[in-house]
N, CA, C, O and CB atoms as a CASP TS submission, in Angstrom:
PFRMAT TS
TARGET T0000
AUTHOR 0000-0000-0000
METHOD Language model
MODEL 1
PARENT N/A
ATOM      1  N   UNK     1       6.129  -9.956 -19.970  1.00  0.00           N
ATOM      2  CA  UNK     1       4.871  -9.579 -19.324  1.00  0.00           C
ATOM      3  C   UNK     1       5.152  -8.426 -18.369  1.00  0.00           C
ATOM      4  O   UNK     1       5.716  -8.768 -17.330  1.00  0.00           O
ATOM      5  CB  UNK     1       4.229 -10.793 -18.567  1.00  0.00           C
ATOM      6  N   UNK     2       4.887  -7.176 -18.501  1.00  0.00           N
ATOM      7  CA  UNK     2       4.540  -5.737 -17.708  1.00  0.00           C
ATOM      8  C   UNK     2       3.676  -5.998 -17.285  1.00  0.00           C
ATOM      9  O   UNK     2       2.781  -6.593 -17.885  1.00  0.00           O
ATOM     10  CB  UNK     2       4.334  -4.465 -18.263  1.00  0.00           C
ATOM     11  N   UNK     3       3.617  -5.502 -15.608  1.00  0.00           N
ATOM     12  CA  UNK     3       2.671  -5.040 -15.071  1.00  0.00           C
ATOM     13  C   UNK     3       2.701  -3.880 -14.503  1.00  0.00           C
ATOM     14  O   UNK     3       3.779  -3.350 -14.233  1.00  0.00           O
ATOM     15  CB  UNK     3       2.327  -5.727 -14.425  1.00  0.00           C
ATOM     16  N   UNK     4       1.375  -3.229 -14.197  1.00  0.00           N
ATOM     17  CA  UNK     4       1.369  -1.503 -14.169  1.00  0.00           C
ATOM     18  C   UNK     4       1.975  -1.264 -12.768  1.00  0.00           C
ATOM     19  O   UNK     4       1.475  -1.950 -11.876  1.00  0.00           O
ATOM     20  CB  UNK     4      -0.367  -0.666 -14.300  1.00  0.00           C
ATOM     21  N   UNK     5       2.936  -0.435 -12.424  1.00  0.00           N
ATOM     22  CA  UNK     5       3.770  -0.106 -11.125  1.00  0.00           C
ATOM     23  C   UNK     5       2.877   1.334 -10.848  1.00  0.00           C
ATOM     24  O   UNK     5       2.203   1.982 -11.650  1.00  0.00           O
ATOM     25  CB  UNK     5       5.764   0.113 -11.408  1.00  0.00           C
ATOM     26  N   UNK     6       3.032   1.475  -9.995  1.00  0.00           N
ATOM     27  CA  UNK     6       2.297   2.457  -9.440  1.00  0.00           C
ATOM     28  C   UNK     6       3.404   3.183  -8.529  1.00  0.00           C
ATOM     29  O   UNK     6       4.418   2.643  -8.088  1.00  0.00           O
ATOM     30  CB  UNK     6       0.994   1.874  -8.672  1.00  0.00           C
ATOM     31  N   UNK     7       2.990   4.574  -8.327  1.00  0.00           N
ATOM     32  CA  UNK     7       3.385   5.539  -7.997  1.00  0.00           C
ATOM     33  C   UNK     7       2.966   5.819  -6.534  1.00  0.00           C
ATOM     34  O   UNK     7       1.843   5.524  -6.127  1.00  0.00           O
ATOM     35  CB  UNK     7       3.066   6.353  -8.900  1.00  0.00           C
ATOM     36  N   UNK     8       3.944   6.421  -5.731  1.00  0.00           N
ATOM     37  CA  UNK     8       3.741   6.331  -4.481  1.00  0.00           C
ATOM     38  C   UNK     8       2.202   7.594  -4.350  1.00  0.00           C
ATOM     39  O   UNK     8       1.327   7.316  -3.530  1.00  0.00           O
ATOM     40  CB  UNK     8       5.386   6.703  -3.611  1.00  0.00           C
ATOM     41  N   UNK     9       2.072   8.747  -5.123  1.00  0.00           N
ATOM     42  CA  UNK     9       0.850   9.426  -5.315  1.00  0.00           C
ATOM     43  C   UNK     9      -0.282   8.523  -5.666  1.00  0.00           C
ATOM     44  O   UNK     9      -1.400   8.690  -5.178  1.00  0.00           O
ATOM     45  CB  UNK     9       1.007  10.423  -6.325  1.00  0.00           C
ATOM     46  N   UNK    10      -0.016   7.605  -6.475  1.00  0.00           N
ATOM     47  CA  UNK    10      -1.071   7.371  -6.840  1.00  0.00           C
ATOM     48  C   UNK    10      -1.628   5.738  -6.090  1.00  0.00           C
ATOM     49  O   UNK    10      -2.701   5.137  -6.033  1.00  0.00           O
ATOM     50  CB  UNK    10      -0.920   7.541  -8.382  1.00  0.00           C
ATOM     51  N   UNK    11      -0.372   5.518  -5.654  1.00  0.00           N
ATOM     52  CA  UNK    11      -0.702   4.396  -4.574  1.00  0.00           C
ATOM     53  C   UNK    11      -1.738   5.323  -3.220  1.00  0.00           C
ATOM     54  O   UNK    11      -2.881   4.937  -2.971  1.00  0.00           O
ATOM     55  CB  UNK    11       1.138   3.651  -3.836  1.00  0.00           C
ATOM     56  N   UNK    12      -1.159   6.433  -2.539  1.00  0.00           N
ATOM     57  CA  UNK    12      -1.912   7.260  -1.947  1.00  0.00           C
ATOM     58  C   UNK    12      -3.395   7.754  -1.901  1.00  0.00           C
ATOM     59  O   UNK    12      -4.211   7.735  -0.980  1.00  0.00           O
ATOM     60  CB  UNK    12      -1.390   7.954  -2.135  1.00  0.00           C
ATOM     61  N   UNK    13      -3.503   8.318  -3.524  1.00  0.00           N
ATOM     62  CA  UNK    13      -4.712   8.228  -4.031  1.00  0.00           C
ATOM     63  C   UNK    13      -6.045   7.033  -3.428  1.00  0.00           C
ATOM     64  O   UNK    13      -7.073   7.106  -2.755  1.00  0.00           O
ATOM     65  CB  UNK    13      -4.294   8.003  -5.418  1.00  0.00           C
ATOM     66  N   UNK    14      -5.430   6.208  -3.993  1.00  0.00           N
ATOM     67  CA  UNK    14      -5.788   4.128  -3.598  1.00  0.00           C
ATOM     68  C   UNK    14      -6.277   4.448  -2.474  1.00  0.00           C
ATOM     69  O   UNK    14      -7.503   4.403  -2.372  1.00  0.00           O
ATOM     70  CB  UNK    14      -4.292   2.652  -3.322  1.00  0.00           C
ATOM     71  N   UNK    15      -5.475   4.856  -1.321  1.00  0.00           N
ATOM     72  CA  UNK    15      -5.852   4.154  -0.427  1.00  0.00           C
ATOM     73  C   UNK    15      -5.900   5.720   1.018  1.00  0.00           C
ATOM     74  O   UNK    15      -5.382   5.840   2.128  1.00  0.00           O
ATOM     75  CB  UNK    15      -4.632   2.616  -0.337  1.00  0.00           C
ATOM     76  N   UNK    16      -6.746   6.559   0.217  1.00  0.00           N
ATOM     77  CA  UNK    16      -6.817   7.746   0.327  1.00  0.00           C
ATOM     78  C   UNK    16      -6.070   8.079   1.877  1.00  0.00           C
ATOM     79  O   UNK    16      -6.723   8.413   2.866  1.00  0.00           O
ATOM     80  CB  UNK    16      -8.310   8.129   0.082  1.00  0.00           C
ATOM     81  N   UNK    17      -4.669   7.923   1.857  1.00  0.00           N
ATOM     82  CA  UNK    17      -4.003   8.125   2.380  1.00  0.00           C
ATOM     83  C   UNK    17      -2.833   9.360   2.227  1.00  0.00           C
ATOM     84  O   UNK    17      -2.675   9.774   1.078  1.00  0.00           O
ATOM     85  CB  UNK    17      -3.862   7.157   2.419  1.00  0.00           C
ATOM     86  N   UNK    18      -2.084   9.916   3.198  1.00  0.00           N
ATOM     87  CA  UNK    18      -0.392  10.317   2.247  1.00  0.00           C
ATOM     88  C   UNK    18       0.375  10.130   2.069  1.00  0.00           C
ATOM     89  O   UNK    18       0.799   9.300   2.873  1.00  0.00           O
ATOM     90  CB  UNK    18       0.299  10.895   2.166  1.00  0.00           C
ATOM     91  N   UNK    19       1.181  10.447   1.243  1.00  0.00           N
ATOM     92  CA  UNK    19       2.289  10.023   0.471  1.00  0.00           C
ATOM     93  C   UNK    19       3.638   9.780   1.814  1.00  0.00           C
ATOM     94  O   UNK    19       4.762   9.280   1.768  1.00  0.00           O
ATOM     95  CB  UNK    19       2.631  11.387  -0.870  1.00  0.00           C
ATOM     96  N   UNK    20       2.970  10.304   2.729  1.00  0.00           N
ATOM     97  CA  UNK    20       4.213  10.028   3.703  1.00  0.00           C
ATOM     98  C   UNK    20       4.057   8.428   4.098  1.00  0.00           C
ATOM     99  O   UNK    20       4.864   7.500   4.039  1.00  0.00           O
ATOM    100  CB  UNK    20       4.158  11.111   5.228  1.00  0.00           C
ATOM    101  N   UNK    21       2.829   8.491   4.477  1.00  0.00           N
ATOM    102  CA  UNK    21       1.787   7.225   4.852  1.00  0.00           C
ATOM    103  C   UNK    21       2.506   5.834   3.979  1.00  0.00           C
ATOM    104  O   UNK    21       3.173   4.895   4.412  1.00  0.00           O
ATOM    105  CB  UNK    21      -0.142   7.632   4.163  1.00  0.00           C
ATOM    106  N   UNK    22       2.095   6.134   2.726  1.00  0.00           N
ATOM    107  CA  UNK    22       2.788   5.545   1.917  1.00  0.00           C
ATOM    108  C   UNK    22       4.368   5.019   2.161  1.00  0.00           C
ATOM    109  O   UNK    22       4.740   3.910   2.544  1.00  0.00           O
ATOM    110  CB  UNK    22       2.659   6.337   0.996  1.00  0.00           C
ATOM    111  N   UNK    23       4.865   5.756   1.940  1.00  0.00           N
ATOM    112  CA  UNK    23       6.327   5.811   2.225  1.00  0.00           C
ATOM    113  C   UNK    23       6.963   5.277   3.073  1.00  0.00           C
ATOM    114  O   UNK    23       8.024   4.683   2.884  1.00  0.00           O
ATOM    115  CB  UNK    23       6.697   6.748   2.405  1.00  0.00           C
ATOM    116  N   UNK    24       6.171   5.474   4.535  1.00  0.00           N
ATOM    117  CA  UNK    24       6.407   4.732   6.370  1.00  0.00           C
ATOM    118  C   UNK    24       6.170   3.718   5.414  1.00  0.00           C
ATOM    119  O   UNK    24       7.142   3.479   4.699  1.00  0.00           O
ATOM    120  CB  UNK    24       5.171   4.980   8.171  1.00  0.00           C
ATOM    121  N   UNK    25       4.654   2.736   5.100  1.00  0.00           N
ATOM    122  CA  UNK    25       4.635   1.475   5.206  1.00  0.00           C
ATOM    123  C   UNK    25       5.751   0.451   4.140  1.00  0.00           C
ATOM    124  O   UNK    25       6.150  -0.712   4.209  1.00  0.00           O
ATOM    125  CB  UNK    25       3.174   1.257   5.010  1.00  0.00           C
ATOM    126  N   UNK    26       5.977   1.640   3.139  1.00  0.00           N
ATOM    127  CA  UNK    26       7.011   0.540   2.175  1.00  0.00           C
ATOM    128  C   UNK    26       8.147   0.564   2.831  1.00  0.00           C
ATOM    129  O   UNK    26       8.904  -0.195   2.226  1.00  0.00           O
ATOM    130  CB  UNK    26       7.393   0.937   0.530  1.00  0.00           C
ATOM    131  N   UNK    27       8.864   1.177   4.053  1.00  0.00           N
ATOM    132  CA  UNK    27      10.198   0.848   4.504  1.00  0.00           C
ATOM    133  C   UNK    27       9.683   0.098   5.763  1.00  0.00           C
ATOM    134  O   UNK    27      10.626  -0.431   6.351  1.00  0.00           O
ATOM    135  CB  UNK    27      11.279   2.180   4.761  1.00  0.00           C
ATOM    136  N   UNK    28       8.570  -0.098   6.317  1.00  0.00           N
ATOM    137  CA  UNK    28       8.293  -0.717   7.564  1.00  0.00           C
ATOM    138  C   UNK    28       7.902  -2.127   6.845  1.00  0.00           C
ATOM    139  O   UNK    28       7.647  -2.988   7.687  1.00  0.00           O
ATOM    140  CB  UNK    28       7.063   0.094   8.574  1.00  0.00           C
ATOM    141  N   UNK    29       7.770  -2.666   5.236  1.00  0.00           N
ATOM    142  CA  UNK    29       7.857  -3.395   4.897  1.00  0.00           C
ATOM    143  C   UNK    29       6.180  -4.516   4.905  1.00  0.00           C
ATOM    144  O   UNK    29       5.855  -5.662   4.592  1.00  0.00           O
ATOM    145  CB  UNK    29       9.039  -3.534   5.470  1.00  0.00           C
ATOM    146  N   UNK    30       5.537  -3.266   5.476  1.00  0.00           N
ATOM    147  CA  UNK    30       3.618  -3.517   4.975  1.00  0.00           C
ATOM    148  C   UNK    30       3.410  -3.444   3.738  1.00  0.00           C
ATOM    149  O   UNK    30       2.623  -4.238   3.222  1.00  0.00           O
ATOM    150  CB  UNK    30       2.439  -2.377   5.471  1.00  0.00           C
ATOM    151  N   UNK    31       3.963  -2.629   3.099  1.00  0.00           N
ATOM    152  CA  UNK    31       3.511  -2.652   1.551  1.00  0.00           C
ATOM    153  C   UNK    31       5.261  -3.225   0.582  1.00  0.00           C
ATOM    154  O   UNK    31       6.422  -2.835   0.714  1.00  0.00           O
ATOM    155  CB  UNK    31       2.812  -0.523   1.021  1.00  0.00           C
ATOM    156  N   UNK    32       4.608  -4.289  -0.343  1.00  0.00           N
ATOM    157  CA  UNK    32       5.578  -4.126  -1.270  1.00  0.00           C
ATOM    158  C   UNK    32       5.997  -3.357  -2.277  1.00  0.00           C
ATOM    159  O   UNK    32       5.104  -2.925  -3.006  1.00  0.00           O
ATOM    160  CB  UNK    32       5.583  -4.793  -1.648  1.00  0.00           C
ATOM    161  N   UNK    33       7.459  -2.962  -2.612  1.00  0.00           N
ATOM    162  CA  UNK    33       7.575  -1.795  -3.598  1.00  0.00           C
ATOM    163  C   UNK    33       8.828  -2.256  -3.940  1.00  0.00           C
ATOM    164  O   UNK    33       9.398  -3.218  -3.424  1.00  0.00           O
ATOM    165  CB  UNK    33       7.460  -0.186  -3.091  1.00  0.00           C
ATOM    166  N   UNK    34       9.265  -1.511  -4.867  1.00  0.00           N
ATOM    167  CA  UNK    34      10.914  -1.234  -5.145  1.00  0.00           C
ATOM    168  C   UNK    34      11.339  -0.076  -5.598  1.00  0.00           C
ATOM    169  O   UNK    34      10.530   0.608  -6.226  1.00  0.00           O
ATOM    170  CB  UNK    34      11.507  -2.069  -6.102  1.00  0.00           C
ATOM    171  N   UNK    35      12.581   0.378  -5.410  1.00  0.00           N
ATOM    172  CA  UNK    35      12.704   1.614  -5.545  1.00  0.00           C
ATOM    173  C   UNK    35      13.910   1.533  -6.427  1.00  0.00           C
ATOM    174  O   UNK    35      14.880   0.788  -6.287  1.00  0.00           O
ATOM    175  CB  UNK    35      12.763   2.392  -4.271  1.00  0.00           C
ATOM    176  N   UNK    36      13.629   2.656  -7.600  1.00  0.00           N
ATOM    177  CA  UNK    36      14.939   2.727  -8.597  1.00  0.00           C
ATOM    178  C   UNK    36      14.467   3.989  -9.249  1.00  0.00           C
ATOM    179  O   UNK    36      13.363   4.393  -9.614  1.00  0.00           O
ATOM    180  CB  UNK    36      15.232   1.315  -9.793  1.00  0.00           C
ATOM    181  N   UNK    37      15.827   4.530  -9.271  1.00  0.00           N
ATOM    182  CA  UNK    37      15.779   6.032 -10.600  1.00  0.00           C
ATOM    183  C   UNK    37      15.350   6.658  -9.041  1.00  0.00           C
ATOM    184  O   UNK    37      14.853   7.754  -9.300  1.00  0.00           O
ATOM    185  CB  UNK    37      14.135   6.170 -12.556  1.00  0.00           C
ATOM    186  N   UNK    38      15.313   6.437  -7.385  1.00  0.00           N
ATOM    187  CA  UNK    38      15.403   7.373  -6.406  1.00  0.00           C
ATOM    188  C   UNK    38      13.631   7.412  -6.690  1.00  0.00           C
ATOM    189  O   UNK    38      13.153   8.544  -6.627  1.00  0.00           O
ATOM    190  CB  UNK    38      16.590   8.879  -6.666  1.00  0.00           C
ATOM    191  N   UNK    39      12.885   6.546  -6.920  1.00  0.00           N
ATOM    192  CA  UNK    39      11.595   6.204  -6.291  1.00  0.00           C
ATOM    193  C   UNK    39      11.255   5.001  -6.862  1.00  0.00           C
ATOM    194  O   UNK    39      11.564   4.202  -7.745  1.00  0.00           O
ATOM    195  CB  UNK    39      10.491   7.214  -6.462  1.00  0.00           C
ATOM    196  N   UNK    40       9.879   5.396  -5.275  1.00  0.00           N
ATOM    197  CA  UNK    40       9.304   4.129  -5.602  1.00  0.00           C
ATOM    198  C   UNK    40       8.029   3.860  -6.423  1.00  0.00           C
ATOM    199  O   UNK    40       7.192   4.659  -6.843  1.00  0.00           O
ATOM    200  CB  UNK    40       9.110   3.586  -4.492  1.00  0.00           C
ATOM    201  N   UNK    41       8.121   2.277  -6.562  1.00  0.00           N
ATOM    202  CA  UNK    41       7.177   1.930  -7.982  1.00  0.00           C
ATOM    203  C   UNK    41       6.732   0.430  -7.175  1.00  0.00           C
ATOM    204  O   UNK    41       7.330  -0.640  -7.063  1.00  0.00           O
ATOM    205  CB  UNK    41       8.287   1.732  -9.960  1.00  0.00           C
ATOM    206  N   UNK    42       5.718   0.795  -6.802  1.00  0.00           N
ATOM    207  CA  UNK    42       4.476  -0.193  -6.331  1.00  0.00           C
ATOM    208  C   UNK    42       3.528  -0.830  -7.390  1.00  0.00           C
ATOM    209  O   UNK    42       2.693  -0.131  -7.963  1.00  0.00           O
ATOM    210  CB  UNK    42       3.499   0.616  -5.406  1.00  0.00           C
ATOM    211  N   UNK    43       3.667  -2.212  -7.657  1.00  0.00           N
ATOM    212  CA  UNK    43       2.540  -3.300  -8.585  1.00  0.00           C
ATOM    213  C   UNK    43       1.282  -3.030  -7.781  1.00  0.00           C
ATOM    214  O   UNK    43       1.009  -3.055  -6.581  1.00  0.00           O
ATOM    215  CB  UNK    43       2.944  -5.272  -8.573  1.00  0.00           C
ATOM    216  N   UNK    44       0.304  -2.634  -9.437  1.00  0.00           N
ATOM    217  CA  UNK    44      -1.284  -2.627  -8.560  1.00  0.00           C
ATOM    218  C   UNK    44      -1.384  -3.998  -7.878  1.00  0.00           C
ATOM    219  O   UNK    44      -2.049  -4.041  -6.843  1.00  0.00           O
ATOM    220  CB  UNK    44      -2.834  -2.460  -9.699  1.00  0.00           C
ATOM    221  N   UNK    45      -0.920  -4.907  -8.240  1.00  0.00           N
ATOM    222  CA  UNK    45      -1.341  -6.573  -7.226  1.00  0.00           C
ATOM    223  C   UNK    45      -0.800  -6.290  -6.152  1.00  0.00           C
ATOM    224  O   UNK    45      -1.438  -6.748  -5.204  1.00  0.00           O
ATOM    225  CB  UNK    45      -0.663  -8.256  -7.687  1.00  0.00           C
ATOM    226  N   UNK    46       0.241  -5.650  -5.821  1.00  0.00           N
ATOM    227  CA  UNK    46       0.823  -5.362  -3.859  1.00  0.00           C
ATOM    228  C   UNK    46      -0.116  -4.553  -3.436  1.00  0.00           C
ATOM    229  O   UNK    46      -0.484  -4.826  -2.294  1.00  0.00           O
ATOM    230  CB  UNK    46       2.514  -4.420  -3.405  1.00  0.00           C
ATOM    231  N   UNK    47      -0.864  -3.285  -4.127  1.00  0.00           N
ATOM    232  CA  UNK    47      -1.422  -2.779  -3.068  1.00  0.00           C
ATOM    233  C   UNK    47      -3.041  -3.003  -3.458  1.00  0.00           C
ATOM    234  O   UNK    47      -3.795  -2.257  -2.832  1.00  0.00           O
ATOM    235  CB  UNK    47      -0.887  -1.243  -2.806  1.00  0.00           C
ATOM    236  N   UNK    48      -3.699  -3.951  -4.430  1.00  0.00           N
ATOM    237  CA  UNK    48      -4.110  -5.395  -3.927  1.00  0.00           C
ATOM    238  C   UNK    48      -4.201  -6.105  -3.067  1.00  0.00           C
ATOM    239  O   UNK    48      -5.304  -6.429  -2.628  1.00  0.00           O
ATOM    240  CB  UNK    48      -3.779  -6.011  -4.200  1.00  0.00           C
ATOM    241  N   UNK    49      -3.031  -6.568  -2.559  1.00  0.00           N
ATOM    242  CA  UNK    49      -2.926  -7.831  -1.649  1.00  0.00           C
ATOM    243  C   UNK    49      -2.914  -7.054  -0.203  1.00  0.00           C
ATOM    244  O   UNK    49      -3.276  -7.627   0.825  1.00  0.00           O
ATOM    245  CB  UNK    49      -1.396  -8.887  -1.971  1.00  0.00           C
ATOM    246  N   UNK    50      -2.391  -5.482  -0.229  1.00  0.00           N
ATOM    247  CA  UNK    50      -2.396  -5.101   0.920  1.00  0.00           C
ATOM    248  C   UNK    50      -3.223  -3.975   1.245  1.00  0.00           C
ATOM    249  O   UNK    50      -2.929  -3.196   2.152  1.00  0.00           O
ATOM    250  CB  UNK    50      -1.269  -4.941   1.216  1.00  0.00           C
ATOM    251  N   UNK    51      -4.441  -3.844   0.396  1.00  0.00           N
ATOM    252  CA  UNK    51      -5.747  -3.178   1.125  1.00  0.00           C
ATOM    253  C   UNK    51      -6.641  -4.922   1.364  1.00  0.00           C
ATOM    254  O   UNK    51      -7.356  -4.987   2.364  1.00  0.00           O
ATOM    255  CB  UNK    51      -6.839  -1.659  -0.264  1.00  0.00           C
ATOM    256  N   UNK    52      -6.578  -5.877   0.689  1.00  0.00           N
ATOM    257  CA  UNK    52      -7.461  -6.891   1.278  1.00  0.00           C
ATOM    258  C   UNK    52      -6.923  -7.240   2.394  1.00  0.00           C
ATOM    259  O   UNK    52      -7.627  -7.426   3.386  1.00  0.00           O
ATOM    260  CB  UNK    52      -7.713  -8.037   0.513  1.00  0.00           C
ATOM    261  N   UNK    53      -5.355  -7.413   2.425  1.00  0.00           N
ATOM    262  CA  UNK    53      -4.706  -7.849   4.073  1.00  0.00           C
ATOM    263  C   UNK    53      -5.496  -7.063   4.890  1.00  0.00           C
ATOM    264  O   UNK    53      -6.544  -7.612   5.228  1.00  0.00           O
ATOM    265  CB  UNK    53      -2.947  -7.453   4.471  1.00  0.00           C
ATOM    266  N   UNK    54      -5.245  -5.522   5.468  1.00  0.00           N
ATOM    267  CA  UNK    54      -5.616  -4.965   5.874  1.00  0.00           C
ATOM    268  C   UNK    54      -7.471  -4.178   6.373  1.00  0.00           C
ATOM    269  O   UNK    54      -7.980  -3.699   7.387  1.00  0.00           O
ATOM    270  CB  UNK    54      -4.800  -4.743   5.403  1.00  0.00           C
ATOM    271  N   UNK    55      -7.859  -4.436   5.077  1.00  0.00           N
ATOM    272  CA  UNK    55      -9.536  -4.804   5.364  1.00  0.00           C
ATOM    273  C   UNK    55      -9.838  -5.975   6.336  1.00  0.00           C
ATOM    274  O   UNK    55     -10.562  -5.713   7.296  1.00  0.00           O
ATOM    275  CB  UNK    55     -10.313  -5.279   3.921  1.00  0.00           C
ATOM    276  N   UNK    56      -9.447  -7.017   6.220  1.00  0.00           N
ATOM    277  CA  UNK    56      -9.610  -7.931   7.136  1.00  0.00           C
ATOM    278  C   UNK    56      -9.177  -7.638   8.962  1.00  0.00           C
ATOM    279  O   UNK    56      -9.707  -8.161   9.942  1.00  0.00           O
ATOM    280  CB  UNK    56      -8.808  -9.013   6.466  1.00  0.00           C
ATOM    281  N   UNK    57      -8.045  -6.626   8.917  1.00  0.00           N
ATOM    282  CA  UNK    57      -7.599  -6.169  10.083  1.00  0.00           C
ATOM    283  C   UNK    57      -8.782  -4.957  10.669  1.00  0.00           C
ATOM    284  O   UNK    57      -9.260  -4.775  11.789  1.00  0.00           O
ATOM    285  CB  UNK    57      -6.038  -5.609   9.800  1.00  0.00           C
ATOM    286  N   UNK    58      -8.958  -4.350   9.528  1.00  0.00           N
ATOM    287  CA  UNK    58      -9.901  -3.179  10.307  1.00  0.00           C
ATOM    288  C   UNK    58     -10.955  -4.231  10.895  1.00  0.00           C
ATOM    289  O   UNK    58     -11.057  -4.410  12.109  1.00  0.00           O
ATOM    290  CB  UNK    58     -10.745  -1.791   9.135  1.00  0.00           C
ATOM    291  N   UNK    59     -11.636  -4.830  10.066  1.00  0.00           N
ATOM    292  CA  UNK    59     -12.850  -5.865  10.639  1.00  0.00           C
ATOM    293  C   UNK    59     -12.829  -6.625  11.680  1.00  0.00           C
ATOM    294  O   UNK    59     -13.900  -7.052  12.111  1.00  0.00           O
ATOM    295  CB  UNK    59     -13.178  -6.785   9.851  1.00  0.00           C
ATOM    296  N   UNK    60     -11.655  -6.947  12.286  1.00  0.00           N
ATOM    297  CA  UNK    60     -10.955  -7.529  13.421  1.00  0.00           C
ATOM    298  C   UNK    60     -11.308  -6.462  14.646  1.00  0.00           C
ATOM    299  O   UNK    60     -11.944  -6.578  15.694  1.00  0.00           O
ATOM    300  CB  UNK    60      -9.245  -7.703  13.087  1.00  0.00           C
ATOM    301  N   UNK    61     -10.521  -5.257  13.951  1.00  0.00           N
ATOM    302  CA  UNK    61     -10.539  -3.975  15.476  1.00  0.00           C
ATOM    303  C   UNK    61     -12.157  -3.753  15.546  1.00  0.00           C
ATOM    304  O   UNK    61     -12.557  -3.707  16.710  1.00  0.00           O
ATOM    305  CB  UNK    61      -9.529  -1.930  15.097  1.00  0.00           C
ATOM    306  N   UNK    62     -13.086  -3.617  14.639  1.00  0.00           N
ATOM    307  CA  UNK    62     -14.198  -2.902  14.414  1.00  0.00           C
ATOM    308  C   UNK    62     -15.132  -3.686  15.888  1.00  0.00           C
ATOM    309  O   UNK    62     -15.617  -3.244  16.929  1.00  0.00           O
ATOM    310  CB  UNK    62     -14.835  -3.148  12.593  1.00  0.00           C
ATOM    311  N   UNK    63     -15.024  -5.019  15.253  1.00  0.00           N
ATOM    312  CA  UNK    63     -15.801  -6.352  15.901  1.00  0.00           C
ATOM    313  C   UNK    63     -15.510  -6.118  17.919  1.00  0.00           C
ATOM    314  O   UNK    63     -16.346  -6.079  18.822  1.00  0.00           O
ATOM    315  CB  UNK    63     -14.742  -8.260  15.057  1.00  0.00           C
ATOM    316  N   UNK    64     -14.043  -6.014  17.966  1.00  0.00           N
ATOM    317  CA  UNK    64     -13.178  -5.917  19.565  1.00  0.00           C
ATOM    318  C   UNK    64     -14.078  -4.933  20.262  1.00  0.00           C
ATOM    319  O   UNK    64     -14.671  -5.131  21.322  1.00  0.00           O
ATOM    320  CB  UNK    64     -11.322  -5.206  19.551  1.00  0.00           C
ATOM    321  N   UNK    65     -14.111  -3.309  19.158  1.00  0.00           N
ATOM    322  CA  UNK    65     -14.605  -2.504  20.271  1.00  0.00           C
ATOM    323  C   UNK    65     -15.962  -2.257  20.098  1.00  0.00           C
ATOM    324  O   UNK    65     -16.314  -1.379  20.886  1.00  0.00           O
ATOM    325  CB  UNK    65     -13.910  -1.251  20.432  1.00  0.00           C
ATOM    326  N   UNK    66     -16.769  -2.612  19.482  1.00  0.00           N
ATOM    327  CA  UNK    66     -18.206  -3.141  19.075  1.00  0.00           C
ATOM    328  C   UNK    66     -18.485  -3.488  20.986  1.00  0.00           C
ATOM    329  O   UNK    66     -19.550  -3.965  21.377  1.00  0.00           O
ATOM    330  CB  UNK    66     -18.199  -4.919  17.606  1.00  0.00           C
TER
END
């Protein structure tokens, strides 16, 4: 069973962010990834699990300074 890995561009794309952006959170260990062949390759289900993590956080800050 393959599942589609994603590209740190196109993880970016996602989450209309940059590729640096990207990059900070997979070594600060917010986003899951793995890296081989000297990049990384992110499962659409990690960055899945970590725009819903994170939606829930913006909604947190939104509510505080409301």
């Amino acid at each position: 069973m393959s599942e589609r890995l994603l590209s740190v561009t196109e993880v970016a794309e996602i989450l209309r962010q940059s590729n640096r952006f990207v990059v900070d959170e997979l070594r600060r260990k917010n986003l899951v990834g793995s890296k081989f062949g000297g990049q990384w390759h992110i499962s659409a289900a990690d960055v899945d699990s970590y725009v819903e993590a994170h939606r829930n956080v913006r909604a947190v800050v939104r509510r505080r300074s409301a």
